[in-house]
C-alpha positions as CSV (number, residue, x, y, z in Angstrom):
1,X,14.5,-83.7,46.4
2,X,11.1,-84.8,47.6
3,X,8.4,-82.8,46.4
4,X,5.6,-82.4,49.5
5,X,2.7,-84.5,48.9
6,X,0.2,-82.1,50.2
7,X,-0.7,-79.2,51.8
8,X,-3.9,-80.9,53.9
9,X,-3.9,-80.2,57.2
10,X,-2.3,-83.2,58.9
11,X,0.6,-81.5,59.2
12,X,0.9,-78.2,57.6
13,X,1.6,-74.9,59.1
14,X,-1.0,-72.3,59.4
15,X,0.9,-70.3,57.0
16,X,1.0,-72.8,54.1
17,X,-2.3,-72.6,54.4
18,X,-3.0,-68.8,54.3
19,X,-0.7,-69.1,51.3
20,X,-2.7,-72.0,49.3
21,X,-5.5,-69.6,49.8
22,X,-4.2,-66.4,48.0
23,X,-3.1,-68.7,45.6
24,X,-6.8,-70.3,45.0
25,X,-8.0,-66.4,45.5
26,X,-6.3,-64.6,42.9
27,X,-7.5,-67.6,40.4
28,X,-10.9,-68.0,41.2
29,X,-11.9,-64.0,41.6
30,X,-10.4,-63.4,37.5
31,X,-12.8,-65.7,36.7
32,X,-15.8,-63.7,38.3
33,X,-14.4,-60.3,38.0
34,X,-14.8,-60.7,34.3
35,X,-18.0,-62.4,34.1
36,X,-19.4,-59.6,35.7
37,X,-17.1,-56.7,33.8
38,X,-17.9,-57.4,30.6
39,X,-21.5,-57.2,30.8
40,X,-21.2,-53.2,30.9
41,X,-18.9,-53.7,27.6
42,X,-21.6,-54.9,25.6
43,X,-22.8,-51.5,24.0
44,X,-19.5,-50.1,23.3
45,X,-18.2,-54.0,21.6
46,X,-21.0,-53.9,19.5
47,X,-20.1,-50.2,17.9
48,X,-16.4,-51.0,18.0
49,X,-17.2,-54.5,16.2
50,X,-19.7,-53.3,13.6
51,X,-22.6,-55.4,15.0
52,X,-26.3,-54.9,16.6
53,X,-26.9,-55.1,20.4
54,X,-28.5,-58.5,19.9
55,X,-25.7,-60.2,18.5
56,X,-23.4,-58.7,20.8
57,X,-25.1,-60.2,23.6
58,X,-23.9,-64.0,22.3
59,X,-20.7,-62.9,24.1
60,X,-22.2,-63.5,27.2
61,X,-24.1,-66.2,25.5
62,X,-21.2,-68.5,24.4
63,X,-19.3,-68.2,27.4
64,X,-22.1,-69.0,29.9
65,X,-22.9,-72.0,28.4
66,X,-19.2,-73.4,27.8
67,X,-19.0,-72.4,31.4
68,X,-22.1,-74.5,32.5
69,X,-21.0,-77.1,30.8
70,X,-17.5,-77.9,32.2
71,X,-18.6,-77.1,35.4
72,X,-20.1,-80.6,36.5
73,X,-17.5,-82.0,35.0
74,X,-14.6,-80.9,37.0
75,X,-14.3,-83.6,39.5
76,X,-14.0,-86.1,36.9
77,X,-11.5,-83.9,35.1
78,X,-9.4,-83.4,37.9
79,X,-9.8,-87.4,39.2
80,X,-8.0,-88.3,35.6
81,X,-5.2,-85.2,35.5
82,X,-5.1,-84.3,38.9
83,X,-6.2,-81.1,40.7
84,X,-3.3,-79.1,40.8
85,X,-2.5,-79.8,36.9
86,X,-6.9,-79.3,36.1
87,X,-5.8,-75.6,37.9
88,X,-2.8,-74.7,36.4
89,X,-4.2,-75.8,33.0
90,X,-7.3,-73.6,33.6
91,X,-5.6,-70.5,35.1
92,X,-3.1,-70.6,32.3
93,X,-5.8,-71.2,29.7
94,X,-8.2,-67.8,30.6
95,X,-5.7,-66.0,30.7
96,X,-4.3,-66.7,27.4
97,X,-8.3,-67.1,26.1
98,X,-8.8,-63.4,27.6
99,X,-5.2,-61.8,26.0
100,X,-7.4,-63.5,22.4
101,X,-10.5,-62.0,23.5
102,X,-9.1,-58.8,23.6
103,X,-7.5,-58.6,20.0
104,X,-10.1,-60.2,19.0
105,X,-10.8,-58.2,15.6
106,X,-14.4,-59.6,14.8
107,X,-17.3,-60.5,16.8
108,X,-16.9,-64.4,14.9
109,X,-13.5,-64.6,16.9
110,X,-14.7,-63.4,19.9
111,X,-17.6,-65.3,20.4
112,X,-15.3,-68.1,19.9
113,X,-12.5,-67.1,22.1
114,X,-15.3,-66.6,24.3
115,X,-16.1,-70.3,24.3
116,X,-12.6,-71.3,25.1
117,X,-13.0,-68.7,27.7
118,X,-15.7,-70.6,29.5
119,X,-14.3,-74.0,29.3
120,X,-11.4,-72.5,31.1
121,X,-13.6,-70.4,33.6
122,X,-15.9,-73.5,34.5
123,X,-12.9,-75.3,36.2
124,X,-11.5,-72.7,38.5
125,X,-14.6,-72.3,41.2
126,X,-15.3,-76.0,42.1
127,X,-11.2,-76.5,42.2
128,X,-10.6,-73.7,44.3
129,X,-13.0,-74.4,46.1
130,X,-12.7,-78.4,46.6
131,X,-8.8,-77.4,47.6
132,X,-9.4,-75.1,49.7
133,X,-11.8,-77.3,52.1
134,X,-9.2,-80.1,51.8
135,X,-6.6,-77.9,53.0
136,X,-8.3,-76.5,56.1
137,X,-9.3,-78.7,59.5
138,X,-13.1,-79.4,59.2
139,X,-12.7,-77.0,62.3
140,X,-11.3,-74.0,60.7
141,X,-13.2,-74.4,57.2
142,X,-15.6,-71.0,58.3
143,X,-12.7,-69.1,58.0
144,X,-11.1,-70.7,54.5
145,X,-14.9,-70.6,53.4
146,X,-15.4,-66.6,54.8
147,X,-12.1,-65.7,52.2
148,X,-13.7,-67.5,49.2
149,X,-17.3,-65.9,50.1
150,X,-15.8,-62.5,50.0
151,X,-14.8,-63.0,46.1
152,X,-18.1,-65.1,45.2
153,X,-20.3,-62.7,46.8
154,X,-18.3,-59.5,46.3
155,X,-16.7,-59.8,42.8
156,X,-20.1,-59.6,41.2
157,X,-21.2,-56.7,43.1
158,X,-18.2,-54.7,41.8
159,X,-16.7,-55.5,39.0
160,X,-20.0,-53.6,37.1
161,X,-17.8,-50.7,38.4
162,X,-14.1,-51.7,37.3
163,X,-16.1,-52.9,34.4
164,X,-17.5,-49.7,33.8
165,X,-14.1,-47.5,34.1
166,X,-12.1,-49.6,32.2
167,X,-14.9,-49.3,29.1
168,X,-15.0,-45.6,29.3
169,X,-11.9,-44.4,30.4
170,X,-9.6,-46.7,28.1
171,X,-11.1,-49.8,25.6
172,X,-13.7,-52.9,26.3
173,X,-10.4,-54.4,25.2
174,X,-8.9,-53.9,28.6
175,X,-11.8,-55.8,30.3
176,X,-9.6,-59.0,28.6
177,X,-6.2,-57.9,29.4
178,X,-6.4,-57.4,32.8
179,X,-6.9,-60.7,33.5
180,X,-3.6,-61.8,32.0
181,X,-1.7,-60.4,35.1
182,X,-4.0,-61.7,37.4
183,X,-3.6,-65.0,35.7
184,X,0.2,-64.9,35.9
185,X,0.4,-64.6,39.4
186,X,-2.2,-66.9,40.2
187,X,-0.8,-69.5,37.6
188,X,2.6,-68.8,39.6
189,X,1.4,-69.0,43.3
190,X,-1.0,-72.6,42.7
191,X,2.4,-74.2,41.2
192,X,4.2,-73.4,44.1
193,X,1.8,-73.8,47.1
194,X,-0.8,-76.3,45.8
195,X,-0.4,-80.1,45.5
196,X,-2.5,-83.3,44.8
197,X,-3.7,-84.9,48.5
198,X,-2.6,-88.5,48.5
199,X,-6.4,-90.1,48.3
200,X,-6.8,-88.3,44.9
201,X,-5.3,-90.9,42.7
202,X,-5.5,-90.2,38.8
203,X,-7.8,-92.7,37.0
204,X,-7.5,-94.0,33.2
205,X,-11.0,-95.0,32.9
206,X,-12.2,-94.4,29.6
207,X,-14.3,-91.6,28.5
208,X,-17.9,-91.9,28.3
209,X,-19.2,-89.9,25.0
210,X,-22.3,-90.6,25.8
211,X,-22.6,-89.0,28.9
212,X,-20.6,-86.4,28.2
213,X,-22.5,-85.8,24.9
214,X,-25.6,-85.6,26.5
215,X,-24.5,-83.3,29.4
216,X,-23.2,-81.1,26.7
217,X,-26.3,-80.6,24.7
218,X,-28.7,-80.5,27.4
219,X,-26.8,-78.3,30.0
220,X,-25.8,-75.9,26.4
221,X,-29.4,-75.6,25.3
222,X,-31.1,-75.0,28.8
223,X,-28.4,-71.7,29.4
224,X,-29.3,-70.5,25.9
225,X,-32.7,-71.2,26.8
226,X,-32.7,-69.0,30.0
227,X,-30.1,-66.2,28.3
228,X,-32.0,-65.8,25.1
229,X,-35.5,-66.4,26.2
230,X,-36.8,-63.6,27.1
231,X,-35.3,-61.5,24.5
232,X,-37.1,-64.2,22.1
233,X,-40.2,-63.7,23.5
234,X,-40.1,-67.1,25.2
235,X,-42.3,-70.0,23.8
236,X,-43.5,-67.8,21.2
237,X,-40.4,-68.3,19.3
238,X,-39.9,-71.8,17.9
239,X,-36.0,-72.0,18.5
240,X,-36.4,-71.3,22.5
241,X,-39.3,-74.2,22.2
242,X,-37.3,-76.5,20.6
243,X,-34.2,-76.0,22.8
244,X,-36.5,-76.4,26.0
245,X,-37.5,-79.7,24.8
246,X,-33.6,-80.7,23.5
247,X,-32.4,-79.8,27.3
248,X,-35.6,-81.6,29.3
249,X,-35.3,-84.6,27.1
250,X,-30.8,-84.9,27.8
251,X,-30.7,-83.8,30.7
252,X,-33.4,-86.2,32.2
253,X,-31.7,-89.3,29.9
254,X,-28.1,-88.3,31.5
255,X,-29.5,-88.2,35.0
256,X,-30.6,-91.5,34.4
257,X,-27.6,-92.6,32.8
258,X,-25.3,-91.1,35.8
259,X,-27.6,-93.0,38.1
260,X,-27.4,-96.3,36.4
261,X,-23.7,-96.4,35.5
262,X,-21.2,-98.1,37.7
263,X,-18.1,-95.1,37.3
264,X,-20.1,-92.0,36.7
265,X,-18.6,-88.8,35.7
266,X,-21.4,-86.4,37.8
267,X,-21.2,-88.3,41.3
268,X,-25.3,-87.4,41.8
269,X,-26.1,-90.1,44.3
270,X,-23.9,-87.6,46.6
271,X,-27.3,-86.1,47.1
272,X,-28.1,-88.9,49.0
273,X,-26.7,-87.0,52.0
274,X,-29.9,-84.9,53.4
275,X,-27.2,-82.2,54.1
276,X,-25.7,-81.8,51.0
277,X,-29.3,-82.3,49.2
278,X,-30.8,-79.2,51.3
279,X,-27.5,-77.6,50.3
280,X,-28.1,-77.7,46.7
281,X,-31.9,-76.3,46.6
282,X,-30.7,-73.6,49.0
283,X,-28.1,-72.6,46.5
284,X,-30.2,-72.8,43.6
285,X,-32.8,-70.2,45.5
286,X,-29.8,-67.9,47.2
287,X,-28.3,-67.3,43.9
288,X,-31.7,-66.9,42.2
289,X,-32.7,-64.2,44.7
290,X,-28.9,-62.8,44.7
291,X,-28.4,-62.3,41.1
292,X,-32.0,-61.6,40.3
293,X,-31.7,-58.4,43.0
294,X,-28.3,-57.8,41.4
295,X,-30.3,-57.7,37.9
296,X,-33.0,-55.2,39.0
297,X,-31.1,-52.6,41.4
298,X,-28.8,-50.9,38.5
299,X,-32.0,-51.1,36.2
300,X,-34.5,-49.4,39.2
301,X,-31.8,-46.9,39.1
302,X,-30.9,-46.0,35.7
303,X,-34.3,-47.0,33.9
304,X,-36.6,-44.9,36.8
305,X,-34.3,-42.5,38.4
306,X,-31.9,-41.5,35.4
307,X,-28.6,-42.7,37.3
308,X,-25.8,-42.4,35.0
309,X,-24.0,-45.7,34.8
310,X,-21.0,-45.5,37.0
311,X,-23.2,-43.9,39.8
312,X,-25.5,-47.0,39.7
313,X,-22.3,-48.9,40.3
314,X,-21.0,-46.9,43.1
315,X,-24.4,-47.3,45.0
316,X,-24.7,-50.9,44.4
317,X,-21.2,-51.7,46.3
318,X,-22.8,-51.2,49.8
319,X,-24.2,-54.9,50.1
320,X,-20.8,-55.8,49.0
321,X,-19.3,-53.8,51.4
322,X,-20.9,-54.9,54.3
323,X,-20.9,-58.5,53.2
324,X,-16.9,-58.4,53.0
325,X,-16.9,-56.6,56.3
326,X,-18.8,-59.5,58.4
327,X,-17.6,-62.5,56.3
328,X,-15.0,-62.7,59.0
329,X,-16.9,-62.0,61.9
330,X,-18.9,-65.2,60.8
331,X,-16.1,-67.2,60.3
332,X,-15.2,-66.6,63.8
333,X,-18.1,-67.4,65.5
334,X,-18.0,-70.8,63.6
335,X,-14.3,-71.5,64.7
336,X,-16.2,-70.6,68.2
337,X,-18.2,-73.6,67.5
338,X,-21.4,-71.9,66.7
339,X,-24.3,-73.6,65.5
340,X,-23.6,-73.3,61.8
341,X,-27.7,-73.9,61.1
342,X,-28.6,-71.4,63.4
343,X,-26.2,-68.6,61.7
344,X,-27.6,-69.4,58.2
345,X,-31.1,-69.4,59.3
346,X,-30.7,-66.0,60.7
347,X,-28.5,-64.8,57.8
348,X,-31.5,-65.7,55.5
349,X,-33.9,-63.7,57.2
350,X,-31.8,-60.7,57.6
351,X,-31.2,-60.8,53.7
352,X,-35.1,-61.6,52.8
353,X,-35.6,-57.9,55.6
354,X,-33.4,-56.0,53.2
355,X,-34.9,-57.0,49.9
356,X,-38.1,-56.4,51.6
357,X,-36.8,-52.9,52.6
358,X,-36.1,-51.8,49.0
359,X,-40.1,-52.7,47.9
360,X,-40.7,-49.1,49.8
361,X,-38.6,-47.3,47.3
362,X,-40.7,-44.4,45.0
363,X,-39.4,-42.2,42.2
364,X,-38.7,-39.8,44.7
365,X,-35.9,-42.1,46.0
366,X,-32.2,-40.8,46.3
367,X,-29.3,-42.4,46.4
368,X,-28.8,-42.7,49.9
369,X,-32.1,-44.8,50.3
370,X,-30.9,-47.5,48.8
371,X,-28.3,-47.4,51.6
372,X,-29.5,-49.3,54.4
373,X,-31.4,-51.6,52.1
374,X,-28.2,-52.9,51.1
375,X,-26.6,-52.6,53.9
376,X,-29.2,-55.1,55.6
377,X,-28.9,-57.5,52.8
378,X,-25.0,-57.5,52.9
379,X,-25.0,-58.2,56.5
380,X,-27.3,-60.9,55.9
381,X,-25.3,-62.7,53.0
382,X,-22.5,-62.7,55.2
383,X,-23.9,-64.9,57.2
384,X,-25.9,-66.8,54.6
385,X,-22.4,-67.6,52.6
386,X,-20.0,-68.8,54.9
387,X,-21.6,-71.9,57.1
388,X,-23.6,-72.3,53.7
389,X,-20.2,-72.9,52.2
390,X,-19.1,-74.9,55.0
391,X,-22.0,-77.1,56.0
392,X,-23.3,-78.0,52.8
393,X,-20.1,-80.6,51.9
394,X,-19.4,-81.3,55.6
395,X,-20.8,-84.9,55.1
396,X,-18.8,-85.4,52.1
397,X,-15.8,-87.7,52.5
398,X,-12.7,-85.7,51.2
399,X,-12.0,-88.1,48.1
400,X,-15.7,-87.1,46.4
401,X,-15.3,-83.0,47.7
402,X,-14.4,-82.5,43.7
403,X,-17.6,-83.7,42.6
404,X,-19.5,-82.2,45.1
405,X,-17.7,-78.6,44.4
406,X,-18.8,-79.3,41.2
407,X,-22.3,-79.9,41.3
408,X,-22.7,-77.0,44.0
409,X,-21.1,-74.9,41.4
410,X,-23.4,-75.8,38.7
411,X,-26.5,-75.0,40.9
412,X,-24.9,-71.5,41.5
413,X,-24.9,-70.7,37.8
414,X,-28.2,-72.3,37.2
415,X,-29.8,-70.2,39.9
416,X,-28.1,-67.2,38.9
417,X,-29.5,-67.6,35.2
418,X,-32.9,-68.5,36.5
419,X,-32.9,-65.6,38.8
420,X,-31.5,-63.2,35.8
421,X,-33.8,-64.9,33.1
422,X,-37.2,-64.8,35.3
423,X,-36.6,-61.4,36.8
424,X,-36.4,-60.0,33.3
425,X,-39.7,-61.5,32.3
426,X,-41.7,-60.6,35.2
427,X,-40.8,-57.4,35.4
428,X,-42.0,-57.0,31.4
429,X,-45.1,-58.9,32.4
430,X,-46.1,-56.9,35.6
431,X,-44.9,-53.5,34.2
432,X,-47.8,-54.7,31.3
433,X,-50.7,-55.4,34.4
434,X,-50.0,-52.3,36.4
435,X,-49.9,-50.4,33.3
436,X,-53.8,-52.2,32.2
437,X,-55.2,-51.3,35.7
438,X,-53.4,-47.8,35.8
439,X,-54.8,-47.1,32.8
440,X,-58.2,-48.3,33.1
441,X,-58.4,-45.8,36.2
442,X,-57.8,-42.7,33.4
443,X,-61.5,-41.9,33.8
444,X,-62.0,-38.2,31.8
445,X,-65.1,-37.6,34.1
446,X,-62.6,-38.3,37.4
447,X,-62.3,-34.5,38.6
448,X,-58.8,-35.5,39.2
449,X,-57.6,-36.0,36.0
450,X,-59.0,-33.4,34.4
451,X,-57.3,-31.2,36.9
452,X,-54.2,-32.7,36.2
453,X,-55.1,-32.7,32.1
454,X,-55.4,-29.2,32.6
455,X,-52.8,-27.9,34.3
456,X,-50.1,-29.8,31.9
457,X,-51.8,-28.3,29.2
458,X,-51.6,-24.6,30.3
459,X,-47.9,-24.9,31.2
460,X,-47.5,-26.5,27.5
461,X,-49.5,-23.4,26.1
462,X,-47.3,-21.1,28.2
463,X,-44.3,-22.7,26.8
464,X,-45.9,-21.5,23.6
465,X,-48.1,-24.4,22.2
466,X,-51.2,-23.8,20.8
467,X,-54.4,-25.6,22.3
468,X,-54.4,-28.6,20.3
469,X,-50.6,-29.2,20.4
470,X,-50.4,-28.5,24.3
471,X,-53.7,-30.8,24.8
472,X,-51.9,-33.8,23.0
473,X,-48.6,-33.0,24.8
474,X,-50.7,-33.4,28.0
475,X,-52.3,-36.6,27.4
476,X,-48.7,-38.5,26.4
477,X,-47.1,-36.8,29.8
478,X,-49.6,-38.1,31.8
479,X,-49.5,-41.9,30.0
480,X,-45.5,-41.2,30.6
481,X,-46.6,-41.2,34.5
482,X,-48.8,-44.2,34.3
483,X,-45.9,-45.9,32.5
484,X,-43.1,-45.1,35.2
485,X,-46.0,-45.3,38.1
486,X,-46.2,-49.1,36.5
487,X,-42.4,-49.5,36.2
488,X,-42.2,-48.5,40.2
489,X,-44.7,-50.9,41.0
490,X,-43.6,-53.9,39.4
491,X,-39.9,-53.2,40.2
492,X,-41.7,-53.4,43.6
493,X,-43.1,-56.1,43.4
494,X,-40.3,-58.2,42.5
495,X,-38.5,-57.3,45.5
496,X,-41.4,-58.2,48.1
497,X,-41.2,-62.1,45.8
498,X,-37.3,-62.3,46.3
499,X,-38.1,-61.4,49.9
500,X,-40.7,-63.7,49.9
501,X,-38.7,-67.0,48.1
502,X,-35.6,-66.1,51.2
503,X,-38.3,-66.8,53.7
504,X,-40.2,-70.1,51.9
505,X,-36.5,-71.9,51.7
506,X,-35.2,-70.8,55.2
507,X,-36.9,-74.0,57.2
508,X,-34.3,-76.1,54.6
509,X,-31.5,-74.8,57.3
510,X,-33.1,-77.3,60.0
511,X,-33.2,-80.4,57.1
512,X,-29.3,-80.1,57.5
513,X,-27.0,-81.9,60.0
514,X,-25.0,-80.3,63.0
515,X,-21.7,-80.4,62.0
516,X,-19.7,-82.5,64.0
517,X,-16.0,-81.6,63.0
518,X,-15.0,-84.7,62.4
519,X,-12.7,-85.9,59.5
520,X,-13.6,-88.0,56.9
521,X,-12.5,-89.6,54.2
């Protein structure tokens, strides 16, 4: 019996469509369910593993860079085994990685199951991805790309909270284990609904170490660069400087290498197409601005307004809410033939009004003000995501949409660790200059303050202090308000430069081409 060659839209039913794409789904949102989950886990693996918050954190570490490192590698991976076996083989692989991860009985082994992890995890978004955009008419990619936006935009935005419940009500442990079910039935559905298209023809060509060996270094040193940095104090420590200069000096030697080589294994002359090239520095900023927001929102919360944990969680789902809500509406109105441009323009600015709206928050805020902030933003993404997805790789012939998944999906997790990596810093370094200003306005002749200094230190002597106690007890709650006053205000001012970043890289929209719905390739 003749196996079918494809399920590409020159002759598939609508339904073997809808049926690739659960199948693509439940793969590609295990991967960024547990990304996101296991960041919450962090505290409780460290007690349960003997081991200091710091070196806890290399369990994010190893697996974001094995991660970034696979990932603009996956076309060529799949142009040598084939896309359907490159699936299976990752899907099959986390899961199995994750089951290790979570008997993982020292943090040694689970750093390193974590790397195994990563390699697996950096596969499954460009694939998915890539197939699902070879399955689906040019015409009807909104709505294959308004499915995949729902998990990419939405996983992150949740899973803090699955994360969170799984941690507290049972073991970090089952953070791991739950993706092995997932994996099962996604590792089930891609081998009976996905298949190779017929242009995708496996190559023997050999390997190139060289390439691959500076891709590898550089790409591994910039993510520890970025994910450590801050907590190294940057390039005051001489490992983060050394790193920065490893990464600068490979990754500008491979891009020249890629360039100059006749069979490259990162297809970067694909930038060469204005559309996809606008594409790319739109992602790196939208992901920046995305996950720097989704950095600073739990923190604002917990940090300032004493949210416990799982609360935080539940009031960040809104934007995620209201993103999965009008994904589909914007998929429509591209199958409607909307002007794709026009939608993510508009999108952008509706995003860049709710991250504006939350730089009016106080310490006074509840949790229903952070309600309609979200709710703006969410709205906005929806619209961002979807012809983003769709117009970036609509001048890419179908036989190169691997390597352009793939270098789209290393510019997602570059921006994302920018965005987490800068957002961090600057809110340390402007917490430190509202703090010297607020500070230097502490005048003790200001009728104000010694108002205020006065009326802390009678409550303090009321509470039964004597004078010199209840004075000194009134001088560090007052500095306590200059230090959150400085918190608010540079939490504040982070949001209005997310804001402002939305609105610099909206014109980009208008570099890109109309789509014209035509096939190719």
């Amino acid at each position: 019996m003749t196996k079918p060659s494809s399920p590409l839209n020159d002759g598939s039913p609508s339904v073997q469509r809808w049926l690739v794409t659960i199948a693509v789904m439940a793969s590609v949102i295990m991967e960024l369910v547990d990304t996101s989950a296991v960041n919450v886990s962090i505290p409780y693996i460290a007690g349960n593993l003997s081991a200091t918050i710091d070196e806890a954190t290399w369990v994010l570490t190893s697996y974001l860079v094995s991660n970034a490192v696979v990932l603009p590698l996956t076309g060529w991976l799949a142009s040598r085994v084939g896309r359907k076996r490159l699936l299976t083989t990752a899907v099959a692989g986390f899961a199995v990685s994750s089951m290790l991860c979570g008997v993982a009985p020292t943090l040694t082994l689970l750093i390193l199951c974590r790397v195994l992890q990563g390699a697996f995890g950096g596969a499954l978004q460009p694939t998915t991805r890539a197939i699902l955009l070879e399955t689906f008419p040019r015409e009807e990619r909104g709505k294959a790309m308004a499915v995949w936006g729902v998990g990419i935009v939405v996983a992150p935005i949740l899973a803090p909270v699955l994360g969170g419940w799984l941690t507290t009500d049972h073991s970090w442990r089952w953070v791991f284990f739950i993706n092995f079910p997932i994996g099962i039935t996604g590792f089930t559905l891609v081998n009976l609904y996905v298949f190779d298209p017929p242009y995708l023809r496996r190559t023997t060509r050999r390997i190139d170490y060289w390439g691959v060996g500076m891709l590898m270094v550089g790409i591994g040193s910039l993510q520890i660069v970025l994910d450590k940095g801050q907590e190294a104090d940057w390039f005051g420590s001489r490992y983060i400087v050394v790193l920065t200069v490893v990464a600068a000096v490979c990754i500008s030697a491979f891009i020249v290498w890629e360039l100059l080589a006749s069979e490259p294994m990162v297809h970067l002359r694909l930038l060469k197409y204005r559309t996809f090239g606008a594409g790319i520095v739109l992602s790196l900023v939208l992901f920046f601005v995305l996950y720097g927001s989704i950095l600073l929102l739990p923190l604002f919360m917990q940090e300032l307004l004493n949210f416990p944990a799982i609360t935080a969680g539940i009031w960040n789902s809104p934007r995620g809410l209201a993103t999965m809500a009008l994904m589909p509406v914007a998929g429509i109105l591209i199958g409607r033939r909307w002007d794709m441009r026009a939608l993510l323009f508009a999108g952008i600015l509706v995003s860049a009004a709710g991250v504006l709206t939350l730089s009016f928050l106080s310490l006074n805020a509840g949790p229903w003000n952070f309600l309609w902030p979200q709710i703006i933003m969410g709205a906005g993404l929806a619209f961002v995501f979807v012809p983003f997805s769709t117009i970036t790789v609509d001048p890419i012939p179908n036989e190169e949409m691997g390597f352009a998944t793939s270098i789209t999906g290393l510019t997602r997790n570059l921006g994302a660790s920018f965005g987490i990596a800068i957002a961090a810093t600057l809110l340390q370094r402007r917490d430190q200059v509202h703090q010297s200003r607020l500070v230097a306005h502490l005048n003790p002749m200001n009728p104000r303050m010694s108002n205020m200094v006065a009326a802390l230190q009678a409550r303090f002597q009321q509470g039964g202090y004597d004078l010199s106690s209840a004075s000194h007890r009134a001088m560090a709650s007052l500095y306590s308000m200059v230090q959150h006053q400085a918190s608010v205000m540079s939490y504040l001012d982070e949001f209005r430069i997310l804001a402002a970043l939305f609105v610099l890289v909206a014109p980009l929209v208008w570099i890109m081409r109309k789509p014209q719905f035509k096939e190719r390739g």
